[in-house]
BAFIVO-365176 format. One record per residue (C-alpha): residue number from 0; x, z negated, y. Coordinates in steps of 0.1 Angstrom, whole numbers, plus 5000, padded with zeros to 4 digits. Last residue first. Example, Ala and Ser with C-alpha at 12.3 -4.5 7.8 and 13.67 -1.06 7.14 Angstrom:
ATOM, resi, xx, zz, yy
ATOM, 1, 5137, 4929, 4989;
ATOM, 0, 5123, 4922, 4955;
This chain:
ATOM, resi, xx, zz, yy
ATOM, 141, 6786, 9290, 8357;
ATOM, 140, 6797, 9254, 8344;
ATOM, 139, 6820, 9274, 8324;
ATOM, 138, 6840, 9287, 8351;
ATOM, 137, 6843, 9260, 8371;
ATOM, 136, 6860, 9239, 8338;
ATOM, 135, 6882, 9264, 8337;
ATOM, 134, 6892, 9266, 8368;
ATOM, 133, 6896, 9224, 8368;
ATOM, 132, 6914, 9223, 8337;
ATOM, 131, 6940, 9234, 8364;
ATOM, 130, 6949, 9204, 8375;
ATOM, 129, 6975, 9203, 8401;
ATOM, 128, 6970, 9237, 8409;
ATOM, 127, 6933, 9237, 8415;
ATOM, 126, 6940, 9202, 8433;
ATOM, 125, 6956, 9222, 8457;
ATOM, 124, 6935, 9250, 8459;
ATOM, 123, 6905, 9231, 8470;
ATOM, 122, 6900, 9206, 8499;
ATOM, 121, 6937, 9206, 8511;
ATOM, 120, 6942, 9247, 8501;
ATOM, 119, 6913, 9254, 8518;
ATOM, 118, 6916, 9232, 8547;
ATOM, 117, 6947, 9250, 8554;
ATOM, 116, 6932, 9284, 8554;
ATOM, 115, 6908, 9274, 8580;
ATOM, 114, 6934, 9262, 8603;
ATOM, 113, 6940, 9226, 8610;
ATOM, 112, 6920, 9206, 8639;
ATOM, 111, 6889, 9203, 8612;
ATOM, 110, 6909, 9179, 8593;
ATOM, 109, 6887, 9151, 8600;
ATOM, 108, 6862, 9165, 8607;
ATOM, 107, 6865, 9179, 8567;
ATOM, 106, 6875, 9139, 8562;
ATOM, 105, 6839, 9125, 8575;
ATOM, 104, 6820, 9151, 8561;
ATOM, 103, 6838, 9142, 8524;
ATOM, 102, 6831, 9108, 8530;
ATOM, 101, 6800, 9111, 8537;
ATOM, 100, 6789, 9134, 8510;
ATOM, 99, 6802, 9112, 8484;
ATOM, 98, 6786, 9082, 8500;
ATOM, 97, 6800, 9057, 8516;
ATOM, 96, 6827, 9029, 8517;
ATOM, 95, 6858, 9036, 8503;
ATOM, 94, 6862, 9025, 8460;
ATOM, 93, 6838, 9047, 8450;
ATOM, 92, 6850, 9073, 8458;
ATOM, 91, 6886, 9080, 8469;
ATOM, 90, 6878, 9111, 8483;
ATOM, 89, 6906, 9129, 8477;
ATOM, 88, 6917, 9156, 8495;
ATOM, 87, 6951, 9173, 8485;
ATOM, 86, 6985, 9183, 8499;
ATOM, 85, 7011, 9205, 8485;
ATOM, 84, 6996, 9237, 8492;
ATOM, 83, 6993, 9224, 8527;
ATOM, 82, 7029, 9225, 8536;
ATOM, 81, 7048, 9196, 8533;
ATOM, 80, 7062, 9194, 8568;
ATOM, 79, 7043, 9214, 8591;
ATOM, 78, 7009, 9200, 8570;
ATOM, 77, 7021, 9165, 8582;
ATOM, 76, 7025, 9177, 8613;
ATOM, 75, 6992, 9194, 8615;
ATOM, 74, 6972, 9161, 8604;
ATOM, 73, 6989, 9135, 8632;
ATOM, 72, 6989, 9153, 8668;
ATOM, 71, 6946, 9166, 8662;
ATOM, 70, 6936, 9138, 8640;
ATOM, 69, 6948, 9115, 8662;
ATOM, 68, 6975, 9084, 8669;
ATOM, 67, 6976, 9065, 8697;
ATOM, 66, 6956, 9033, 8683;
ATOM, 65, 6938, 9044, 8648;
ATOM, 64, 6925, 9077, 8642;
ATOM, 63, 6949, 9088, 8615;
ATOM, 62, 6941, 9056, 8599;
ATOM, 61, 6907, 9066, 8598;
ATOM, 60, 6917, 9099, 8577;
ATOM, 59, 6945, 9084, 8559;
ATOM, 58, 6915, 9058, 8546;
ATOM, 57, 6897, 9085, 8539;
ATOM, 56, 6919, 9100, 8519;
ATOM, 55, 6948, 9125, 8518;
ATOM, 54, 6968, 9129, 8486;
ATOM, 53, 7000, 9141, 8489;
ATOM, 52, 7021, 9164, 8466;
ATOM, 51, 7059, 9155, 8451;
ATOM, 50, 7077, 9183, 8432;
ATOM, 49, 7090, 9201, 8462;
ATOM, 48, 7107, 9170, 8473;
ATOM, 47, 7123, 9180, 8506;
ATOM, 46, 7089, 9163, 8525;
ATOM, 45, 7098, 9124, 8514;
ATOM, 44, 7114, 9116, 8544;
ATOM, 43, 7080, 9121, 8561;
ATOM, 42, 7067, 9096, 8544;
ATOM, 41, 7095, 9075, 8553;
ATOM, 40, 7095, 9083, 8585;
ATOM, 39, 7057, 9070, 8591;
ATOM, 38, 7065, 9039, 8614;
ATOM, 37, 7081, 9066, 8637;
ATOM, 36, 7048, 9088, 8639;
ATOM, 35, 7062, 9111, 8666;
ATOM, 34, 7034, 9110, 8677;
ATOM, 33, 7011, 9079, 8672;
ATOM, 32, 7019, 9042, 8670;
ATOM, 31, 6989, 9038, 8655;
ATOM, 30, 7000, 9057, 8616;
ATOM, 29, 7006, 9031, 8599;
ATOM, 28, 7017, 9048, 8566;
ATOM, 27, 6993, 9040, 8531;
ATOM, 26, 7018, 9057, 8507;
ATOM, 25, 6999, 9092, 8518;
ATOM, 24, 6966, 9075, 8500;
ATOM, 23, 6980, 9087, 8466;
ATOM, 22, 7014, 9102, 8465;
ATOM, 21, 7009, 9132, 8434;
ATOM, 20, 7044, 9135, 8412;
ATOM, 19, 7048, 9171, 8397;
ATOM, 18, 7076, 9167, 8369;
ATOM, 17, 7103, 9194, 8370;
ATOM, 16, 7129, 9171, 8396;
ATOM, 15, 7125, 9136, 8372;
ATOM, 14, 7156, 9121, 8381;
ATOM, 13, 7149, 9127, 8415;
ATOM, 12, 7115, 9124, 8424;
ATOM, 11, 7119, 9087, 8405;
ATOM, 10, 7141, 9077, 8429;
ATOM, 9, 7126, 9090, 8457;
ATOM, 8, 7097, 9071, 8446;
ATOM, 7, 7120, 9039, 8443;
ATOM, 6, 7130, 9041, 8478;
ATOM, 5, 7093, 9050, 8487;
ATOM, 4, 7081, 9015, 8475;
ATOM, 3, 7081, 8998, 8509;
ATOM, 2, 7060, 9027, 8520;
ATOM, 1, 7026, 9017, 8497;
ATOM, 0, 7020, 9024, 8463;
């Protein structure tokens, strides 16, 4: 979905407060008018749902690039506000351009300005919780 349809999401995040809803892409904000993201308010709106995650991708990653914005003023905001056990990587593969590897390289620099534990839970723990068939799955591939 994109920002028009955050009305609706909002919505949907409340009639359905136990159900954990995952925003894919981060809504696809413009981010290029840079700090304090003002064409991204909507997204940000969305931060007193604790039952809605983001996804970060590389095309949040580029965008975060893009005009004034950066890595560095965009990427620990958004973690300020959600908190980065409610955020997750995804590499959107194969649908962006690149390999696996590549695209993963390109988001971990990415997200390099936020704190070790951070990038953890982004490229990790959060999709750990989210879907925990995951563990398992981890542990039987061992």
């Amino acid at each position: 979905m994109t920002v028009k349809a955050i009305p609706q999401l909002m919505g949907m995040l409340e009639r359905f407060p136990k159900e954990s809803v995952i925003l894919d892409h981060l809504a696809k904000p413009t981010l290029s008018d840079g700090p304090p993201y003002a064409a991204a308010v909507g997204v940000f709106r969305l931060a007193r749902y604790n039952n809605l995650y983001l996804k970060v991708t590389p095309r949040t990653v580029a965008e975060a690039r893009n005009g004034k914005a950066t890595p560095a003023s965009f990427f620990p905001l958004l973690v300020s506000e959600f908190g980065a056990s409610r955020i997750a990587w995804g590499s959107n593969f194969p649908a962006s351009e690149g390999t696996l590897s590549e695209l993963l390289k390109a988001s971990q620099e990415g997200l390099s300005v936020l704190s070790a534990e951070d990038r953890e839970w982004i490229f990790s723990k959060t999709a750990l919780t989210l879907y925990p068939a995951l563990t398992s799955q981890a542990v039987t591939a061992k």
